[in-house]
PASEBA-1860 file (N, C-alpha, C; in nm, 3 decimals):
! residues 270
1> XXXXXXXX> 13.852/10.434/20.193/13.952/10.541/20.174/13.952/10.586/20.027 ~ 13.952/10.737/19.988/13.927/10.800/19.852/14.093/10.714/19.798 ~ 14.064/10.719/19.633/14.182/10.679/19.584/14.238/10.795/19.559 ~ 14.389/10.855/19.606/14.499/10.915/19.551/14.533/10.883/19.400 ~ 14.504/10.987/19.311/14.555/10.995/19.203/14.675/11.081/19.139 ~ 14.771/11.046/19.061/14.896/11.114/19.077/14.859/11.208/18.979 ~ 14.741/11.304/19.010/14.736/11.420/18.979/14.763/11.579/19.003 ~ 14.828/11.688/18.952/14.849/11.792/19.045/14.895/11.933/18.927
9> XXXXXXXX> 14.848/12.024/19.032/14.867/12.161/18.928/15.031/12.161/18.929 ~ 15.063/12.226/18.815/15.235/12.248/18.801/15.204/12.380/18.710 ~ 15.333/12.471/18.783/15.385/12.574/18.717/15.457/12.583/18.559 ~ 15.431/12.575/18.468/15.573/12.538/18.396/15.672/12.651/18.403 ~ 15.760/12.595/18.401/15.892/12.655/18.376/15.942/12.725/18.293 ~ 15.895/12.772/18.141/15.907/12.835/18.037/15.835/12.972/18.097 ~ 15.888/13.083/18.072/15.831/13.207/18.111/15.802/13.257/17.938 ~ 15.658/13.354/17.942/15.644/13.400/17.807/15.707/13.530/17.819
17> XXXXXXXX> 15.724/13.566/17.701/15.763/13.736/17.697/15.697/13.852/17.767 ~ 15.563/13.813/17.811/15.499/13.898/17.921/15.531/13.876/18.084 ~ 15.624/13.758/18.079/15.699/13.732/18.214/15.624/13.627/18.293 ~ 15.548/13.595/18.210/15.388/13.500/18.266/15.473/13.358/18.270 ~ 15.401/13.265/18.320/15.393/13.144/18.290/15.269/13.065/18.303 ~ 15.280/12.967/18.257/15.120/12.886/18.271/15.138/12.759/18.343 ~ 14.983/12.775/18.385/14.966/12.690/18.507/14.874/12.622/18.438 ~ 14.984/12.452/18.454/14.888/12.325/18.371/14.826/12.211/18.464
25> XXXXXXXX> 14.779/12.141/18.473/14.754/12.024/18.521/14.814/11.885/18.461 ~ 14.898/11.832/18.552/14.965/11.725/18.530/14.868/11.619/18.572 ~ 14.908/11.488/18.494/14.859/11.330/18.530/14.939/11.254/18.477 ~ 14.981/11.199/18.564/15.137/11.085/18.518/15.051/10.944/18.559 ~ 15.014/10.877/18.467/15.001/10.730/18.439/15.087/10.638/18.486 ~ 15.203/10.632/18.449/15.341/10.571/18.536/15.428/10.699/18.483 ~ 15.568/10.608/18.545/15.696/10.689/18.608/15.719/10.698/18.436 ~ 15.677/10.662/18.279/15.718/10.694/18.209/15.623/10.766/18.075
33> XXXXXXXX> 15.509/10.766/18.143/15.360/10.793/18.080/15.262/10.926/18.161 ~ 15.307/11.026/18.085/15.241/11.178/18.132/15.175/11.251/18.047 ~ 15.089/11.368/18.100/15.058/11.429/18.028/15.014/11.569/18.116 ~ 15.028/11.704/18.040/14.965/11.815/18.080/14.844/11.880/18.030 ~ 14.800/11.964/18.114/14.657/11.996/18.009/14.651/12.147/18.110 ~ 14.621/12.233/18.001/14.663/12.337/18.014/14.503/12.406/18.074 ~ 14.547/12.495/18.165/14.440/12.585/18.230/14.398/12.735/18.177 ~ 14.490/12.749/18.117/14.447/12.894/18.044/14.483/13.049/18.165
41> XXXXXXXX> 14.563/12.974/18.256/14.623/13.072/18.399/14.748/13.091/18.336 ~ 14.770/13.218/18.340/14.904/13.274/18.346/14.954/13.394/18.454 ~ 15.047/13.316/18.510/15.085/13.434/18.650/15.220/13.430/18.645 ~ 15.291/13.561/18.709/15.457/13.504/18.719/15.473/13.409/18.844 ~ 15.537/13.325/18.786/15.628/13.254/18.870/15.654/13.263/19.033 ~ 15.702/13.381/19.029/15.693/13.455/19.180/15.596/13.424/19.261 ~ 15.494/13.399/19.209/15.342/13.396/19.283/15.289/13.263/19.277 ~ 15.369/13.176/19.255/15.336/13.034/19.245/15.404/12.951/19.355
49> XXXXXXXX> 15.298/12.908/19.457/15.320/12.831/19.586/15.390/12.641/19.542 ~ 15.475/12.622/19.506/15.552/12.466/19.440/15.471/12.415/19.574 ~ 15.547/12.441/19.727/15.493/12.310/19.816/15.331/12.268/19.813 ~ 15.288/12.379/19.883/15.083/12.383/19.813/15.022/12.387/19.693 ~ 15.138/12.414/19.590/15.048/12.436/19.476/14.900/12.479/19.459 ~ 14.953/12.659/19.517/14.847/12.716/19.496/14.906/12.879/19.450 ~ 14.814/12.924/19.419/14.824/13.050/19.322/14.847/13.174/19.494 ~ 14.993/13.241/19.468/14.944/13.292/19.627/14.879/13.451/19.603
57> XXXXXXXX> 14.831/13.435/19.714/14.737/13.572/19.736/14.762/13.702/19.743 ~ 14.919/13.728/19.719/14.989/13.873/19.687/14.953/13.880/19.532 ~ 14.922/13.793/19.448/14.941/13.803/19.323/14.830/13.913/19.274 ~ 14.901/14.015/19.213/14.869/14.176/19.144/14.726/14.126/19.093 ~ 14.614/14.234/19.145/14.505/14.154/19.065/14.487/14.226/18.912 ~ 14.557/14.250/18.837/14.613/14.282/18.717/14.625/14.139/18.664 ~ 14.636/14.055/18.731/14.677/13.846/18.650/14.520/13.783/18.717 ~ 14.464/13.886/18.767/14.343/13.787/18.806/14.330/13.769/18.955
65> XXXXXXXX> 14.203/13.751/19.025/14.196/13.744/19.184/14.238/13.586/19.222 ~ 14.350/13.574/19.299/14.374/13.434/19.340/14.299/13.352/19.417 ~ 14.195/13.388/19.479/14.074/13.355/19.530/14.002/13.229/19.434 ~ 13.968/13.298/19.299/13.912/13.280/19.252/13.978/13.190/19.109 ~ 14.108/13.220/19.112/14.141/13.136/19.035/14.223/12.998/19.090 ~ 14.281/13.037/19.237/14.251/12.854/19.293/14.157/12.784/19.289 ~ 14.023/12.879/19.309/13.886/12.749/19.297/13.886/12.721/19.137 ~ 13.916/12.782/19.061/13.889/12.707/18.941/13.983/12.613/18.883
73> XXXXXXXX> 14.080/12.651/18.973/14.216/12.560/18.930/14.173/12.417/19.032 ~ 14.124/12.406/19.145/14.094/12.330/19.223/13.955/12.227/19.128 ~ 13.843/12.308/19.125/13.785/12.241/19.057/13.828/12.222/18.856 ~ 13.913/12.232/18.818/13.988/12.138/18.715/14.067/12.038/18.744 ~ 14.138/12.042/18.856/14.181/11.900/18.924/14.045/11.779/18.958 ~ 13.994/11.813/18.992/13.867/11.762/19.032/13.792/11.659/18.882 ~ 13.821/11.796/18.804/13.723/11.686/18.681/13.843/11.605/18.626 ~ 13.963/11.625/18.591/14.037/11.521/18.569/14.069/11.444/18.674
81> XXXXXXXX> 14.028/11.436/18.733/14.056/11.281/18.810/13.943/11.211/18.849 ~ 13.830/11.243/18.835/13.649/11.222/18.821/13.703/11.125/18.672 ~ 13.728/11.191/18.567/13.761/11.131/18.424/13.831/11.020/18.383 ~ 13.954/11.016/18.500/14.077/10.940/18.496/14.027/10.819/18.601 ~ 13.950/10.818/18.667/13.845/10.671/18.761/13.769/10.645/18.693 ~ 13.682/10.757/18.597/13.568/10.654/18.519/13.679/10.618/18.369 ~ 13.795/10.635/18.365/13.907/10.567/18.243/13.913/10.394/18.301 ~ 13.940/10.415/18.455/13.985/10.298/18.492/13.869/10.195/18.521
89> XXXXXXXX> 13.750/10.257/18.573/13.610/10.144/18.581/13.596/10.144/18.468 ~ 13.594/10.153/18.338/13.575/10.112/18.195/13.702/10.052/18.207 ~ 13.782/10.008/18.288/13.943/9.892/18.196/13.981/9.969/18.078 ~ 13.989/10.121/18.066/14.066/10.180/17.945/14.197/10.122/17.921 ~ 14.248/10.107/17.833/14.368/10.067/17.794/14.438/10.217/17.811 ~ 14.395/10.339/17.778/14.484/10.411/17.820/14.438/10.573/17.884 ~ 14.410/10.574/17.991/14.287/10.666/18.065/14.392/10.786/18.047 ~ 14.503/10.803/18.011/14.529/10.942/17.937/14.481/10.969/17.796
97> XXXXXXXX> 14.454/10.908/17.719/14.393/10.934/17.647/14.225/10.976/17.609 ~ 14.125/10.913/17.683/14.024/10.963/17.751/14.093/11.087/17.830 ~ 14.154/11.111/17.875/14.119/11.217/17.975/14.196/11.381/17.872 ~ 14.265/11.328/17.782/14.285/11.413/17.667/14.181/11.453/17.608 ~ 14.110/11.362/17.590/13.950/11.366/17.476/13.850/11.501/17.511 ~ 13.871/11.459/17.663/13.740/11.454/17.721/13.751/11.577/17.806 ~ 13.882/11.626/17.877/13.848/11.720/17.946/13.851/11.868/17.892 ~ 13.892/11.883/17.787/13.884/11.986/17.737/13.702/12.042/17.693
105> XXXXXXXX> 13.664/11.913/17.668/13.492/11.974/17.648/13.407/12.014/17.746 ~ 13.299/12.016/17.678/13.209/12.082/17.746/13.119/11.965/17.843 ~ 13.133/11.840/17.792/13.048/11.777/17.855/13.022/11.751/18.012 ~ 12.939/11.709/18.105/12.926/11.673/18.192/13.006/11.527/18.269 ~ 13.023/11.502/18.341/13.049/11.383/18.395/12.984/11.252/18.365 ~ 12.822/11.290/18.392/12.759/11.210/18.284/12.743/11.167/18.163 ~ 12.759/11.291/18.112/12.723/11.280/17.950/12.859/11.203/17.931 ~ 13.019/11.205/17.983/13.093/11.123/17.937/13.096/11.007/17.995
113> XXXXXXXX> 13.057/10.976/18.095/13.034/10.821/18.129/12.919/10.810/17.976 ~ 12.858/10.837/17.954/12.757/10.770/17.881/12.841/10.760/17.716 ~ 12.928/10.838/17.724/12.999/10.887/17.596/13.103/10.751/17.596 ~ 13.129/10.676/17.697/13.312/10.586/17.709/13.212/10.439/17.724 ~ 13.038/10.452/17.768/12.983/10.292/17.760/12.930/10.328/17.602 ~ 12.884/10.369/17.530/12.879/10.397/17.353/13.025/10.322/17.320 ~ 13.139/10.379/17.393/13.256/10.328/17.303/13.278/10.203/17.293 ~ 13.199/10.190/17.461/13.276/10.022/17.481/13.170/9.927/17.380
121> XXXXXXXX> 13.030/9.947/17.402/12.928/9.858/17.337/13.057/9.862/17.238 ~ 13.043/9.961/17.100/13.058/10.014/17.001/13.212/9.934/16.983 ~ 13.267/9.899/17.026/13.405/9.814/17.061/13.399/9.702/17.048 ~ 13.349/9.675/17.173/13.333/9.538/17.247/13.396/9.586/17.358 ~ 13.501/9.660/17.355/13.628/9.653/17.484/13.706/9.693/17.408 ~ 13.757/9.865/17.496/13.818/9.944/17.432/13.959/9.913/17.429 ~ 13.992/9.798/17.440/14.147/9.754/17.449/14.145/9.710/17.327 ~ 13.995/9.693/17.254/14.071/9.617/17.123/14.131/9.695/16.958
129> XXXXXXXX> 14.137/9.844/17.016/14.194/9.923/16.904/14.329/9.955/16.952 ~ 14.390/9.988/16.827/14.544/10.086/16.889/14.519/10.150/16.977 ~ 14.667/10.219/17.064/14.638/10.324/17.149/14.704/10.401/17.090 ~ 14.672/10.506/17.046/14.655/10.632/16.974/14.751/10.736/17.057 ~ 14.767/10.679/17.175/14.851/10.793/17.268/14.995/10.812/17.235 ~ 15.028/10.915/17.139/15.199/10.960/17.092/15.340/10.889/17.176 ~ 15.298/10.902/17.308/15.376/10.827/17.391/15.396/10.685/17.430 ~ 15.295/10.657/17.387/15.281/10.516/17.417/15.305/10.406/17.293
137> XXXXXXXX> 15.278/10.488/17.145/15.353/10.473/17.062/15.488/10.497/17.027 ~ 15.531/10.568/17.141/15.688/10.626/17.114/15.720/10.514/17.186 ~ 15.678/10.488/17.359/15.785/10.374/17.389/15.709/10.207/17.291 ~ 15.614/10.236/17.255/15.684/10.061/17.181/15.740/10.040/17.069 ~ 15.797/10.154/17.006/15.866/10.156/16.908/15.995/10.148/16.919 ~ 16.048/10.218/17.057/16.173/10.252/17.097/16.196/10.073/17.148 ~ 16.070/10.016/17.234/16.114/9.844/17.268/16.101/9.815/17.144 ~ 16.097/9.807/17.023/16.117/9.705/16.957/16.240/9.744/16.872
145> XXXXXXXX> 16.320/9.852/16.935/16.473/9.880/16.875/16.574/9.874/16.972 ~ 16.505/9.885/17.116/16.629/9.890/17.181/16.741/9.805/17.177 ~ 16.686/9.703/17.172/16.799/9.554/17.126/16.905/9.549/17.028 ~ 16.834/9.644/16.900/16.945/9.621/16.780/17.012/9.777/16.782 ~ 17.029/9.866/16.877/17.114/9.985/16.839/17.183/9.973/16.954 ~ 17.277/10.071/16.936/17.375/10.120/17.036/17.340/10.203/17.162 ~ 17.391/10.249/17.279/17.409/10.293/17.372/17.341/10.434/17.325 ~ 17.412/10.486/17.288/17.431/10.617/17.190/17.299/10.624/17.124
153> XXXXXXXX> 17.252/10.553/17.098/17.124/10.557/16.980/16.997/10.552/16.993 ~ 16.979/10.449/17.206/16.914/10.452/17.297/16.878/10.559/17.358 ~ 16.985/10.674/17.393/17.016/10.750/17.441/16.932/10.882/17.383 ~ 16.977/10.904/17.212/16.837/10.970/17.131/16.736/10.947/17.122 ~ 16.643/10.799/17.147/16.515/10.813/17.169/16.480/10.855/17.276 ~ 16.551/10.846/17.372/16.522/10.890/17.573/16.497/11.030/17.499 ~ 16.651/11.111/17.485/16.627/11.280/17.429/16.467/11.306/17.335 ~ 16.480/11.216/17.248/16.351/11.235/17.140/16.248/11.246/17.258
161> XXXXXXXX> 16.214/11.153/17.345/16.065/11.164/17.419/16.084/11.264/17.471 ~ 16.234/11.318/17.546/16.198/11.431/17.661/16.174/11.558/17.574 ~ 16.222/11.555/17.478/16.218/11.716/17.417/16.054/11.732/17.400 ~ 15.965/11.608/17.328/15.898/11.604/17.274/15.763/11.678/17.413 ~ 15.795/11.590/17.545/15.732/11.592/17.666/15.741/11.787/17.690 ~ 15.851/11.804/17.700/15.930/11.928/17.694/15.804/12.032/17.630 ~ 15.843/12.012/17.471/15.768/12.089/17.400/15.603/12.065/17.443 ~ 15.548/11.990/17.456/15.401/11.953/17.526/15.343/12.115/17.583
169> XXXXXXXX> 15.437/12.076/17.698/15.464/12.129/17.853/15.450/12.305/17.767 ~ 15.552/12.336/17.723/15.554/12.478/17.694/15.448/12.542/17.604 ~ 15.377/12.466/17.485/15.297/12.484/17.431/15.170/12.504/17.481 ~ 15.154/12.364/17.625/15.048/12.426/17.666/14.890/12.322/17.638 ~ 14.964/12.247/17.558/14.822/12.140/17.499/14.882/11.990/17.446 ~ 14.819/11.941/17.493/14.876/11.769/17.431/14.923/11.764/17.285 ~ 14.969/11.670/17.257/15.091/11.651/17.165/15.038/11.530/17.090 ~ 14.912/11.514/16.991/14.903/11.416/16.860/14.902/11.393/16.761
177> XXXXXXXX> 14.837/11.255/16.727/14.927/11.259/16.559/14.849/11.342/16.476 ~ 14.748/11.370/16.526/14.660/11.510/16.446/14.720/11.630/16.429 ~ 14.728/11.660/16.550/14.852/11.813/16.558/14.969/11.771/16.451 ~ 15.069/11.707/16.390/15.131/11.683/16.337/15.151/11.741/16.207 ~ 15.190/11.866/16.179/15.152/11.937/16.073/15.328/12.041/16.019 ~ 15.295/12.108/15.912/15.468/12.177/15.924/15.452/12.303/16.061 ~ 15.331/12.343/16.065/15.375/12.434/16.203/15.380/12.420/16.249 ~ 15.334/12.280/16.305/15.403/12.189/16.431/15.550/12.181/16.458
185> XXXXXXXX> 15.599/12.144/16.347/15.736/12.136/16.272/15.796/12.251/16.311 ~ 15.816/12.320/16.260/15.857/12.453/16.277/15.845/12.523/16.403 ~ 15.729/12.543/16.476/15.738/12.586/16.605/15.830/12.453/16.710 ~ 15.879/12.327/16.684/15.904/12.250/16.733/16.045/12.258/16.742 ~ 16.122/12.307/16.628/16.255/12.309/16.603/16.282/12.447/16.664 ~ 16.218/12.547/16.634/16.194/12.702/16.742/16.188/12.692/16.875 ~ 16.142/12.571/16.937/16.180/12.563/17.114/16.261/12.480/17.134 ~ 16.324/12.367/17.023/16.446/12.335/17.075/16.598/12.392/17.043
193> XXXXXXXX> 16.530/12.542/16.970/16.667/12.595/16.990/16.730/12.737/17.023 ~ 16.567/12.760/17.070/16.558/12.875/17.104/16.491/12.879/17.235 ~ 16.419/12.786/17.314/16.383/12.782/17.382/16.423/12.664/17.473 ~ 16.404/12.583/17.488/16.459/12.459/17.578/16.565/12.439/17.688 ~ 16.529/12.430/17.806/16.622/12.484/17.888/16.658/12.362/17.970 ~ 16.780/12.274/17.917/16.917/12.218/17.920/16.898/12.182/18.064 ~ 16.845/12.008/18.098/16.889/11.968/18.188/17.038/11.924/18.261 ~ 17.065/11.891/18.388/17.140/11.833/18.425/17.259/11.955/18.399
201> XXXXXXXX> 17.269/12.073/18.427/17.394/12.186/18.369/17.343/12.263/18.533 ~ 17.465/12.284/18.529/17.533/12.338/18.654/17.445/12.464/18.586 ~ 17.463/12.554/18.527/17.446/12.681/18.455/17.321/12.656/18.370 ~ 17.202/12.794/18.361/17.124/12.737/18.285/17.109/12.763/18.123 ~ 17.169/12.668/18.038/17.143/12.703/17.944/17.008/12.685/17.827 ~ 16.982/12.772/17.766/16.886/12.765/17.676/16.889/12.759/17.532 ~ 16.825/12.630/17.493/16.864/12.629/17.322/16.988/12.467/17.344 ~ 16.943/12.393/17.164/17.011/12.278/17.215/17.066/12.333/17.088
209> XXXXXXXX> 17.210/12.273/17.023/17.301/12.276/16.925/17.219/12.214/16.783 ~ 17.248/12.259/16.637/17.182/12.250/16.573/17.196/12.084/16.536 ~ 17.318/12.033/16.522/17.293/11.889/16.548/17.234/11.796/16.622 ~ 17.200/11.859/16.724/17.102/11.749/16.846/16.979/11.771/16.817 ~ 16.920/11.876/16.771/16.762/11.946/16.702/16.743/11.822/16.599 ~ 16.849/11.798/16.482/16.840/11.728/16.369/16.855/11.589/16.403 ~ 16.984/11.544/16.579/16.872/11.422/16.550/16.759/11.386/16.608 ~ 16.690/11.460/16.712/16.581/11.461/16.713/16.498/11.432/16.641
217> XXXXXXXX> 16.475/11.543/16.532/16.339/11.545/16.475/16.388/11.441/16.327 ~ 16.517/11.427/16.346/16.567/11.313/16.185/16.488/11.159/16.309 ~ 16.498/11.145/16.384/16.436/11.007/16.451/16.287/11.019/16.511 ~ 16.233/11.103/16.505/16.075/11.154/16.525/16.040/11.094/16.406 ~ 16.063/11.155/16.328/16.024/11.108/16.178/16.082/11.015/16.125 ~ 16.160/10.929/16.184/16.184/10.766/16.132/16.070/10.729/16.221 ~ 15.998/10.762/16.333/15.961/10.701/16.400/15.782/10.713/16.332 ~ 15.789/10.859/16.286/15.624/10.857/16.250/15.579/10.774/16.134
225> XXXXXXXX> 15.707/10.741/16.042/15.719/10.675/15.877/15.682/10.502/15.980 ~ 15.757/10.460/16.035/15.733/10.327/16.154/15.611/10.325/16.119 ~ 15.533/10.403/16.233/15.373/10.409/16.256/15.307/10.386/16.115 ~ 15.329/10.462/15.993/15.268/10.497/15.925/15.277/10.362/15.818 ~ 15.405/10.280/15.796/15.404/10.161/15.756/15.326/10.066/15.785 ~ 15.322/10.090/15.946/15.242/9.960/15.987/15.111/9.946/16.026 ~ 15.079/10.105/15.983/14.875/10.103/15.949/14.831/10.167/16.051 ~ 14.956/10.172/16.190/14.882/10.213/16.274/14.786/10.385/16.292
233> XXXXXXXX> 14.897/10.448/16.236/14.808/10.629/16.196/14.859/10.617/16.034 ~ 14.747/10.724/16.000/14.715/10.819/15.896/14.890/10.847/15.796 ~ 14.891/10.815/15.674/15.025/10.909/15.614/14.985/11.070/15.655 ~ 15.129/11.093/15.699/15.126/11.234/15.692/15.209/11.319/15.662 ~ 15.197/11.423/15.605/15.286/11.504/15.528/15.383/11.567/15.581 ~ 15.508/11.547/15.576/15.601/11.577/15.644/15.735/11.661/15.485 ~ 15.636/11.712/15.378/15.754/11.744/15.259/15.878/11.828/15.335 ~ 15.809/11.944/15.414/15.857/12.045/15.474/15.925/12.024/15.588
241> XXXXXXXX> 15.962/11.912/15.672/16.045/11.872/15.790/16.162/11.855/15.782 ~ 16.267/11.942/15.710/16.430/11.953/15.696/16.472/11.904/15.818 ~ 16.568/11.830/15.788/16.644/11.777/15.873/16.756/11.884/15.874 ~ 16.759/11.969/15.948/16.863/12.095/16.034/17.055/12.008/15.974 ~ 17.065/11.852/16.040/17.198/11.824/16.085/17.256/11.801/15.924 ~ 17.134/11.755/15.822/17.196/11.753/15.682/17.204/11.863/15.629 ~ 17.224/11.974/15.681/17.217/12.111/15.622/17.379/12.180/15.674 ~ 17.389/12.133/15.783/17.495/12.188/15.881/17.645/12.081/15.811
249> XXXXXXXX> 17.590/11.954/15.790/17.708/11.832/15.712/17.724/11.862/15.558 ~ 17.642/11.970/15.491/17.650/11.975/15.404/17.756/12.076/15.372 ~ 17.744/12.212/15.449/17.816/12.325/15.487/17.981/12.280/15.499 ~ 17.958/12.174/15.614/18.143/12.141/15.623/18.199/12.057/15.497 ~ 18.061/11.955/15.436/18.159/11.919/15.337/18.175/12.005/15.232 ~ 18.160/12.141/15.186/18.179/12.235/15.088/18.265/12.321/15.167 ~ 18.294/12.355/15.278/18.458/12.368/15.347/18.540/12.321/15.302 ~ 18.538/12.197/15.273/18.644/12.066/15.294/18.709/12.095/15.163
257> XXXXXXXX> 18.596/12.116/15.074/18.615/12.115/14.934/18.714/12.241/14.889 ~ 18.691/12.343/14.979/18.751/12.507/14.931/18.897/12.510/14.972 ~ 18.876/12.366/15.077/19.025/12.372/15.184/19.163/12.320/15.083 ~ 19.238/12.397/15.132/19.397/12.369/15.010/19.506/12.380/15.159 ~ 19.628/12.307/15.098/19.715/12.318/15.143/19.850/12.360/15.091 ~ 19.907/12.444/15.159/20.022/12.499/15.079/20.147/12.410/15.122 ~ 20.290/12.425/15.109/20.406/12.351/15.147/20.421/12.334/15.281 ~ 20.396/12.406/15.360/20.422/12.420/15.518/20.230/12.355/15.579
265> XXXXXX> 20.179/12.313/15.493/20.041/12.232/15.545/19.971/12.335/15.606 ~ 19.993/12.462/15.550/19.895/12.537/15.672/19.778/12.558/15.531 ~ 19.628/12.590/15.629/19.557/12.571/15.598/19.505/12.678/15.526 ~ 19.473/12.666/15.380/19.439/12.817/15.328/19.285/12.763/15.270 ~ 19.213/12.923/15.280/19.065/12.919/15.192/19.048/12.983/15.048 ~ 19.004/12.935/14.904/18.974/13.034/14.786/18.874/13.141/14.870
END
């Protein structure tokens, strides 16, 4: 019996200003380890089959013939999960990461089997380096704090991964410590507050409050300084990564300062 892999096309949910959205390919590793990889399809929404996940066949051929772009969407499922079995007959320590590497190129099936036994000789056994995968560095950082913080504090690294997963998803391309740059930065704080659309709300809202942005990306970046202490990635330049919530605490305490009270305690401003 073929092995089922928890692979599958997904719509995302972010619409662009041309009304489009893009159609990525998902691979979820476990229930807390994912990744998308983007197809370069953009169709509206409207025309996107969720139960079949398939591109449907009313779609205006102005976005492209759906014929022709299920088979290519069909055969890109195909090579990531061809990629993600030869991750697992090599014992990868983390076959999303191979399958990040690898499917975006040009190579053959072969040429990367021949490309992942180079690694292993070249290794010994590719378990014996870090895993390089953003996520997988996010949760063992988050286990080796969950113990000493609060409820509350737990609660922002959960938010930190989803926004981060979030932003992935809308951008369109995996999320590493290479990419890690100020326009990373900047386009990052631009979809969580201008773009990001607010789970668990009756109503849909878009955009998170400028304090939840700051602690976000104020604990991203305790988290990348972590990494960067302990050898595992590269220093990286982060001069330009303002923390949003010390900007907003700074504002009220120069309120505070202007604030006077007259005899009757009501509140006056210079």
């Amino acid at each position: 019996m073929a092995t089922v892999l928890p692979i599958k096309a997904i719509c995302n949910s972010y619409k662009k200003r041309d009304g489009t959205n893009l159609i990525s390919i998902q691979y979820c590793e476990s229930p807390t380890k994912r990744t998308v990889l983007p197809t370069n399809i953009y169709i509206p929404r409207e025309y996107w089959n969720s139960k079949q996940r398939i591109i449907l066949n009313t779609l205006p051929i102005s976005f492209g013939d759906a014929k022709k772009l299920n088979l290519y969407l069909n055969k890109e499922i195909r090579r990531a999960e061809e990629i993600v079995l030869l991750a697992n007959e090599t014992n990868c320590n983390s076959p999303i990461e191979i399958l990040r590497k690898f499917h975006v190129s040009n190579l053959t099936i072969e040429e990367i089997t021949n490309e992942v036994k180079v690694m292993v000789m070249k290794d010994g056994n590719l378990k014996t380096g870090p895993n390089l995968d953003i996520y997988f560095q996010i949760d063992d950082y988050v286990q080796s704090k969950i113990k000493k913080v609060s409820k509350g504090m737990a609660s922002v690294y959960r938010n930190m991964k989803e926004h981060l997963l979030e932003f992935e998803a809308f951008r369109g391309k995996p999320i590493t410590f290479e990419c890690l740059d100020l326009t990373f930065y900047e386009e990052f704080v631009d979809f969580l507050m201008f773009e990001y659309i607010q789970r668990r709300r009756k109503e849909k809202i878009i955009g998170l409050k400028v304090n939840t942005v700051g602690k976000t990306n104020k604990q991203f970046r305790t988290f990348l300084r972590n990494r960067i202490r302990k050898r595992i990635i590269p220093p990286i330049d982060m001069d330009g990564w303002k923390i949003l919530e010390e900007e907003v605490d700074a504002v009220k305490a120069q309120k505070q300062k202007l604030r006077v009270f007259d005899k009757n305690n009501s509140a006056l401003f210079l």
